[in-house]
C-alpha positions in Angstrom: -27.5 4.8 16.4 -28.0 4.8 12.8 -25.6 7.6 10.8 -26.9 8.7 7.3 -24.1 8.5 4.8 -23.7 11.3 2.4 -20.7 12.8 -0.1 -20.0 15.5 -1.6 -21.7 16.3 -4.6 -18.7 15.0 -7.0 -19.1 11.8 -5.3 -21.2 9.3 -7.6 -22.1 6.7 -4.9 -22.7 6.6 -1.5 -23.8 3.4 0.6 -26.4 3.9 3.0 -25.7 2.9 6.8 -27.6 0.9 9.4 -26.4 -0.5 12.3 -24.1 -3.7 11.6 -25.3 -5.4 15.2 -29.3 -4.3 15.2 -30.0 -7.6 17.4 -27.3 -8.5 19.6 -29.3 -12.1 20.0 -27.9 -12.9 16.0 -24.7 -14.4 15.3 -22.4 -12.3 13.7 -22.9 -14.1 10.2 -26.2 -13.1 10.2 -26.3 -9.7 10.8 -23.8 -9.5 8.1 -25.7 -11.2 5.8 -28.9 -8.7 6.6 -26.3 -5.4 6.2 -25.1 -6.3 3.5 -28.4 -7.9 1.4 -29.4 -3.7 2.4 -26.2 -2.9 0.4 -25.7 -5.1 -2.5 -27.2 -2.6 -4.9 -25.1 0.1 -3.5 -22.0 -2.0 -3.2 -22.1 -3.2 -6.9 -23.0 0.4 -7.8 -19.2 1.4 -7.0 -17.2 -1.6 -8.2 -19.6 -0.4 -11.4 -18.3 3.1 -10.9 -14.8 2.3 -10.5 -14.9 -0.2 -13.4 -16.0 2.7 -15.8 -13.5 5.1 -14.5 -9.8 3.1 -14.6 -6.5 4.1 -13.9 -3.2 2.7 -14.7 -0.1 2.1 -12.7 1.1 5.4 -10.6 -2.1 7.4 -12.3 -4.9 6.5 -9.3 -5.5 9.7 -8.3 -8.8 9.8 -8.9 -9.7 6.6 -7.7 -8.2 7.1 -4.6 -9.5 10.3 -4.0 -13.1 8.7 -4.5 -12.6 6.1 -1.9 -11.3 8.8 0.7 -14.6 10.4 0.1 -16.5 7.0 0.8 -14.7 6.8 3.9 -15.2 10.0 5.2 -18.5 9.5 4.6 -18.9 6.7 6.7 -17.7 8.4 9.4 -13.6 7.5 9.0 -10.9 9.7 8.8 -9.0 8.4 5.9 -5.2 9.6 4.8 -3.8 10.4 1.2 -0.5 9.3 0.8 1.5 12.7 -0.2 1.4 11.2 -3.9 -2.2 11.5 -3.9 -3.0 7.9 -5.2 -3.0 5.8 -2.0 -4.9 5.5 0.8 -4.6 4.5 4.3 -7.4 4.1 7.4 -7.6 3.3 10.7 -10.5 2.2 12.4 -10.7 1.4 16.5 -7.8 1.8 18.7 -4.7 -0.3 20.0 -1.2 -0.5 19.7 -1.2 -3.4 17.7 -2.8 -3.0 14.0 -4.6 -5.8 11.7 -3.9 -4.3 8.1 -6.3 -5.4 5.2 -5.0 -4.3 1.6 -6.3 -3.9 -1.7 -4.8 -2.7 -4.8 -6.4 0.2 -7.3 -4.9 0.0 -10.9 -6.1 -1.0 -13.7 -4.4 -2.7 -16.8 -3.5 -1.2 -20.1 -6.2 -3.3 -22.4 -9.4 -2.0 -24.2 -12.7 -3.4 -22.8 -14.3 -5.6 -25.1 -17.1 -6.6 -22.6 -21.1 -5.0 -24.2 -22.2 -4.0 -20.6 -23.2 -0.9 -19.2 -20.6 -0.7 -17.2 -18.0 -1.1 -20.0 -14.7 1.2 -19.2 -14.9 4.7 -20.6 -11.0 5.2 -21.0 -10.2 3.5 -23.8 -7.3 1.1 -24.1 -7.6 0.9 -19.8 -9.4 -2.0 -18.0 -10.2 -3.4 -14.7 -8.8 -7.1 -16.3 -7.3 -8.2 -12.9 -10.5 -7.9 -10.4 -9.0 -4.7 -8.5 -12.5 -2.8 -8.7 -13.6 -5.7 -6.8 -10.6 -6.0 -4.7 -11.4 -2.2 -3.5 -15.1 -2.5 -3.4 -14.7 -5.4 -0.8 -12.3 -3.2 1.6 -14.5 -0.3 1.4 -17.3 -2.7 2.5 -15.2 -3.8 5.1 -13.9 -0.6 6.3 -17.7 0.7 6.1 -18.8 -2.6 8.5 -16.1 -2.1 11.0 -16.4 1.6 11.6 -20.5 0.4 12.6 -18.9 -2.0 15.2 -16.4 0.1 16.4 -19.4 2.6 16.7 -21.0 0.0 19.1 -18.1 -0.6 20.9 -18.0 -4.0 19.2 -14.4 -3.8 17.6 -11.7 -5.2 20.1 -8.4 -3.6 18.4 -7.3 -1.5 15.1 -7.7 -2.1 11.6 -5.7 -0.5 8.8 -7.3 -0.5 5.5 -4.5 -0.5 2.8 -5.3 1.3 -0.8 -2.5 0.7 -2.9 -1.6 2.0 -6.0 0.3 0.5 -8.9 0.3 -3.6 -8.2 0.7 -4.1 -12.0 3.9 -2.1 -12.1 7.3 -3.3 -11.7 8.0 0.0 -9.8 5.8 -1.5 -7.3 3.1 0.7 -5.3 3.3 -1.7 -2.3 6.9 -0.3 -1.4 5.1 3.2 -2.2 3.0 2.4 1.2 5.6 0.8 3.0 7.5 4.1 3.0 4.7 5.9 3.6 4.3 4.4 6.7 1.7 1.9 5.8 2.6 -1.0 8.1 3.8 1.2 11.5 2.6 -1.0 13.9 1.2 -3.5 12.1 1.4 -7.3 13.6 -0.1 -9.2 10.5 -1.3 -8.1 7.3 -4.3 -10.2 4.9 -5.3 -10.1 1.2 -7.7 -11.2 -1.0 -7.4 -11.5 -4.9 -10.1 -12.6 -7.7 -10.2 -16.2 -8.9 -12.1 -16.8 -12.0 -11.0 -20.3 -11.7 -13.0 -20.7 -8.9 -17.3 -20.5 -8.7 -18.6 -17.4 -6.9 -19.1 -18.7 -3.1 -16.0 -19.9 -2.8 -12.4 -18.9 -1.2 -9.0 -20.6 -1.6 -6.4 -20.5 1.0 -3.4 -22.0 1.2 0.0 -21.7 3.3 3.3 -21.1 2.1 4.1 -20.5 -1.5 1.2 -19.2 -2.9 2.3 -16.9 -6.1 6.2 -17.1 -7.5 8.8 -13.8 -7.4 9.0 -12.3 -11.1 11.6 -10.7 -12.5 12.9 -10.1 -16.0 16.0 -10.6 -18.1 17.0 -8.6 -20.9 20.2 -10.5 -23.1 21.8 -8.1 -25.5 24.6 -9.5 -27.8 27.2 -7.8 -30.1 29.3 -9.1 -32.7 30.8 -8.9 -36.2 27.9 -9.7 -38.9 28.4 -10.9 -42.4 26.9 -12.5 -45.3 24.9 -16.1 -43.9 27.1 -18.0 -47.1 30.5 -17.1 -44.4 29.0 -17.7 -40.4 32.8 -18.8 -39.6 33.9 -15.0 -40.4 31.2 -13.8 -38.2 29.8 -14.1 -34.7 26.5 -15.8 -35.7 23.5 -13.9 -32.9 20.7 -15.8 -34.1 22.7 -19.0 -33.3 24.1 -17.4 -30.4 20.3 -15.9 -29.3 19.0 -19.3 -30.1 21.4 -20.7 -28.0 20.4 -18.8 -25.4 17.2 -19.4 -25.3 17.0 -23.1 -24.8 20.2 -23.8 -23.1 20.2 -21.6 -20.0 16.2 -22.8 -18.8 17.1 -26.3 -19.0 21.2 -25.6 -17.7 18.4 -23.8 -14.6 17.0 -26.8 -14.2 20.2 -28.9 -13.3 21.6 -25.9 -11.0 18.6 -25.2 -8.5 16.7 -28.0 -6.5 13.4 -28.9 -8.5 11.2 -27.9 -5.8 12.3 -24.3 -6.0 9.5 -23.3 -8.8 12.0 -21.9 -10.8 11.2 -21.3 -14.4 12.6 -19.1 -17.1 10.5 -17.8 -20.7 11.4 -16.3 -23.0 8.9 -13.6 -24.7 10.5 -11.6 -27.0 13.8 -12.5 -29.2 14.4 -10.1 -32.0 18.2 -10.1 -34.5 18.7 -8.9 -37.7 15.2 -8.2 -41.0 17.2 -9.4 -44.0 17.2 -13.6 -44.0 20.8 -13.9 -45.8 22.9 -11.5 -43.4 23.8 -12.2 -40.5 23.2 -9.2 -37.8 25.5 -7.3 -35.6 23.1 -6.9 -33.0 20.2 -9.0 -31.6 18.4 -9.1 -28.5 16.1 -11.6 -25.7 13.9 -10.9 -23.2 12.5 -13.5 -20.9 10.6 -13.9 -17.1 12.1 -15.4 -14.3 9.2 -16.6 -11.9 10.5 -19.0 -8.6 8.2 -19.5 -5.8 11.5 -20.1 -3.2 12.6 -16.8 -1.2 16.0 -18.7 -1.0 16.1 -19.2 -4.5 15.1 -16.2 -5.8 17.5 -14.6 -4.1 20.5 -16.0 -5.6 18.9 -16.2 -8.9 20.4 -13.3 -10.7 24.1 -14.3 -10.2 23.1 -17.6 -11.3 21.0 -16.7 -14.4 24.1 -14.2 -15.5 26.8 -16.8 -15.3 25.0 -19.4 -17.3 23.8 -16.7 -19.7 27.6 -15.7 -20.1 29.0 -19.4 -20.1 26.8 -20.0 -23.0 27.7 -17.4 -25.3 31.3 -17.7 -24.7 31.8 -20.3 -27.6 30.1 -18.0 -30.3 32.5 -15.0 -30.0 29.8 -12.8 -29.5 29.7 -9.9 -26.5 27.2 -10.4 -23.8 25.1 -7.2 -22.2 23.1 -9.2 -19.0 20.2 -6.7 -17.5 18.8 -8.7 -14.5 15.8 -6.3 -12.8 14.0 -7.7 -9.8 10.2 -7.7 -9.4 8.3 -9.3 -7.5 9.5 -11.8 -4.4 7.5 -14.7 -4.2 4.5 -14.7 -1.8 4.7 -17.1 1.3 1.8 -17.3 3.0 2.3 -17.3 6.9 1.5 -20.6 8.5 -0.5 -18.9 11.4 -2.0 -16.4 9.3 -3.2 -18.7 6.6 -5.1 -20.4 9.5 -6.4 -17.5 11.0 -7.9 -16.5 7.5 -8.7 -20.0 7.1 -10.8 -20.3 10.2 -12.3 -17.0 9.4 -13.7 -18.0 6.1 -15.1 -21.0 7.5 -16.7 -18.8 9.8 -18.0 -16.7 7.5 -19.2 -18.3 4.8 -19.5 -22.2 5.9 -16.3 -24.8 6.0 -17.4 -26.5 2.7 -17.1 -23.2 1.0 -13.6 -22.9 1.7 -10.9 -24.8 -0.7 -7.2 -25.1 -1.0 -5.8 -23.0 -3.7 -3.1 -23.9 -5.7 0.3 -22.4 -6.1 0.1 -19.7 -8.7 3.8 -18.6 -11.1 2.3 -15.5 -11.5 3.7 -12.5 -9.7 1.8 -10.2 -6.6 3.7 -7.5 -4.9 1.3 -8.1 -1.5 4.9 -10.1 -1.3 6.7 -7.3 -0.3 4.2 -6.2 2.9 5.0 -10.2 4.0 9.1 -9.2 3.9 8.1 -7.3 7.0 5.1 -8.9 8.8 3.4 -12.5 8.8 0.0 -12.6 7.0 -2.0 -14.0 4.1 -3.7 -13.5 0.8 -6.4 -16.2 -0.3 -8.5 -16.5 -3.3 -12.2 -15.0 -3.7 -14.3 -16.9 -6.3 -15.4 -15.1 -9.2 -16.5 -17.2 -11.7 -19.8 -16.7 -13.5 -22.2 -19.4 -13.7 -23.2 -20.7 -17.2 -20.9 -19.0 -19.7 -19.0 -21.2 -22.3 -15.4 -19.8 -22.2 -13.0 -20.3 -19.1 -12.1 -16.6 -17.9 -8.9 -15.7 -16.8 -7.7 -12.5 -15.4 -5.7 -10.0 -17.6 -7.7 -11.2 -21.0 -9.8 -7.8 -22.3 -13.6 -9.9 -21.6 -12.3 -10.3 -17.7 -15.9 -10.0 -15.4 -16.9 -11.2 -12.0 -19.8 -12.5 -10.6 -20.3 -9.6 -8.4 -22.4 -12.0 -5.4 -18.4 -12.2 -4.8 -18.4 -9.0 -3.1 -20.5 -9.9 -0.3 -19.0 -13.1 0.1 -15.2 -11.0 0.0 -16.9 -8.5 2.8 -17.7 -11.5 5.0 -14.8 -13.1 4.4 -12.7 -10.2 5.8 -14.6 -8.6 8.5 -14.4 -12.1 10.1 -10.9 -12.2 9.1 -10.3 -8.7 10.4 -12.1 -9.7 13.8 -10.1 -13.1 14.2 -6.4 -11.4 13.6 -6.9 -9.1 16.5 -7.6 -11.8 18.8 -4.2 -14.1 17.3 -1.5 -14.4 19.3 0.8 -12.7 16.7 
């Protein structure tokens, strides 16, 4: 049966519907391949839409309320979290749940990119790939509700919405609370890879992106005149201290292969250059890709901060906030997404991805159940400059949809057939 997809009339886009599995004689790469060819236009039409209209961090209500509406349009019976900017589906039915996730916020940059599509809120981007992140599991969701239609789905899928991924006060604990992984046996990402040509995925298991969290050193002390630093407590010395002494001290505390590795970004003590200040003040990252590690790490990074700037007489203010744990990719997961790929898109086309020190709160979802995030390449063909996500001229191929849609309906369909 073919359903005719409309919204309501605030919705900007709707993708039209055909049956996924139109010829039960095709494998299931190739009638993916023919639903989605009928969809591209549609499919990049949204990640356009959503790309105009960003949010930031804890603000997603109106991105979230669009993707409930493409949902319900396609038949599903999507949930608002009671903040109004997450979202979570089911599709099919079992005990035991696959969960797919994407995130929904945007960054706080202006869009320097001359394209139609160009952001209309100004200073607010889509610089990390999550308009592509959601188009893909709105393609998904919309691909699986057609073979769950046909009686083709053997289990249930969550789809996953989140809110605030670029926010310390993560979103992902926002969903966990909210009940986002009740019954959930596994739980699979995917993120945007510039690094990587369009076509391609990286997977990889274990450590795949480090914990990060930051460090705040405040120090107090008598100033003076810089002609008398014995009749003061001298912060610049004291800050500079600091910040070369504890990273490398880190280094002959915690094993090497731990990932652990302290910047710092921001130091900032006194305006006039011949007196010395009272107050001054660092601020670093901490980024570790070892749970173990990262657990222990605050204890560790206060005593060295403290053993350091016990010589200079000045008072010490340590303010140690967790972000991020690292993200360790499930051994059986990482295959299953592995295999999935392969499937999907051929085995040359899938690569191993390399350990990443930046931070991603899908870690949290994988404190409670196994699964994996991989990389989706992005990268467009032909341009001069390397592009990296969070830089204000961040764009994707956007062929990387379809090849994310495949990716995780094949993904999807695998999980509920592991043993996990």
């Amino acid at each position: 049966m073919t359903r005719v997809m409309t919204l309501p009339p605030s919705t900007p886009m709707a993708i039209k519907s055909s049956p996924v599995m139109s010829d039960s004689t095709l494998s299931l790469p190739g009638q993916l391949d023919r639903w989605l060819a009928a969809r591209h236009d549609d499919l990049v039409g949204v990640r356009r839409h959503i790309h105009m209209h960003p949010e930031l961090s804890h603000h997603e209500f109106e991105t979230a309320a669009y993707v409930a509406r493409l949902l319900t349009a396609a038949g599903l019976r999507p949930k608002l979290i009671q903040r109004g900017n997450g979202v979570t589906c089911d599709i099919g039915k079992g005990d035991r749940v696959v969960a797919l996730r994407a995130d929904m916020d945007a960054l706080p940059l202006l869009d320097v990119k001359n394209v139609p599509y160009r952001s209309t809120v100004d200073g607010v981007t889509h610089a990390c790939g999550h308009d592509v992140h959601t188009t893909v599991l709105l393609g998904v969701g919309m691909a699986l509700a057609q073979l769950d239609e046909l009686g083709e789905l053997p289990g249930r899928v969550r789809l996953i919405f989140q809110p605030a991924e670029e926010s310390i006060n993560s979103g992902a604990l926002q969903m966990i609370d909210a009940g986002a992984l009740k019954d959930v046996v596994a739980i699979y990402a995917l993120h945007c890879a510039p690094q990587f040509p369009v076509g391609l995925v990286g997977v990889r298991s274990g450590p795949f992106t480090a914990a990060c969290d930051s460090v705040e050193v405040r120090l107090t002390g008598r100033g003076g005149h810089t002609a008398r630093p014995h009749l003061t407590a001298d912060l610049v010395h004291a800050l500079g201290r600091v910040v070369t002494e504890v990273p490398a001290l880190l280094g002959r505390r915690v094993d090497a292969r731990a990932g652990m590795s302290m910047v710092f970004g921001a130091i900032h003590a006194g305006e006039a250059f011949n007196a010395i200040p009272n107050e001054g003040v660092a601020k670093a990252t901490l980024r570790v890709l070892s749970r173990e590690a990262w657990r222990e790490a605050p204890e560790l990074v206060e005593q060295l901060i403290k053993d350091v700037v016990a010589a200079t007489g000045a008072t010490v203010d340590v303010r140690y906030t967790r972000g991020f744990p690292p993200v360790i990719n499930d051994r059986m997961a990482s295959a299953v997404i592995a295999g999935a790929a392969g499937a999907a898109l051929g085995a040359d086309r899938v690569v191993e991805a390399e350990v990443s020190m930046g931070g991603e709160d899908f870690a949290f979802y994988l404190e409670h159940v196994p699964g994996a995030m991989i990389r989706l390449g992005t990268g467009i063909p032909g341009i001069d400059v390397k592009m990296d996500i969070h830089q204000a001229n961040f764009d994707v191929d956007e062929r990387c949809l379809g090849y994310g849609i495949r990716t995780m309906v094949h993904t999807a369909l695998a999980a509920l057939s592991s043993p996990f």
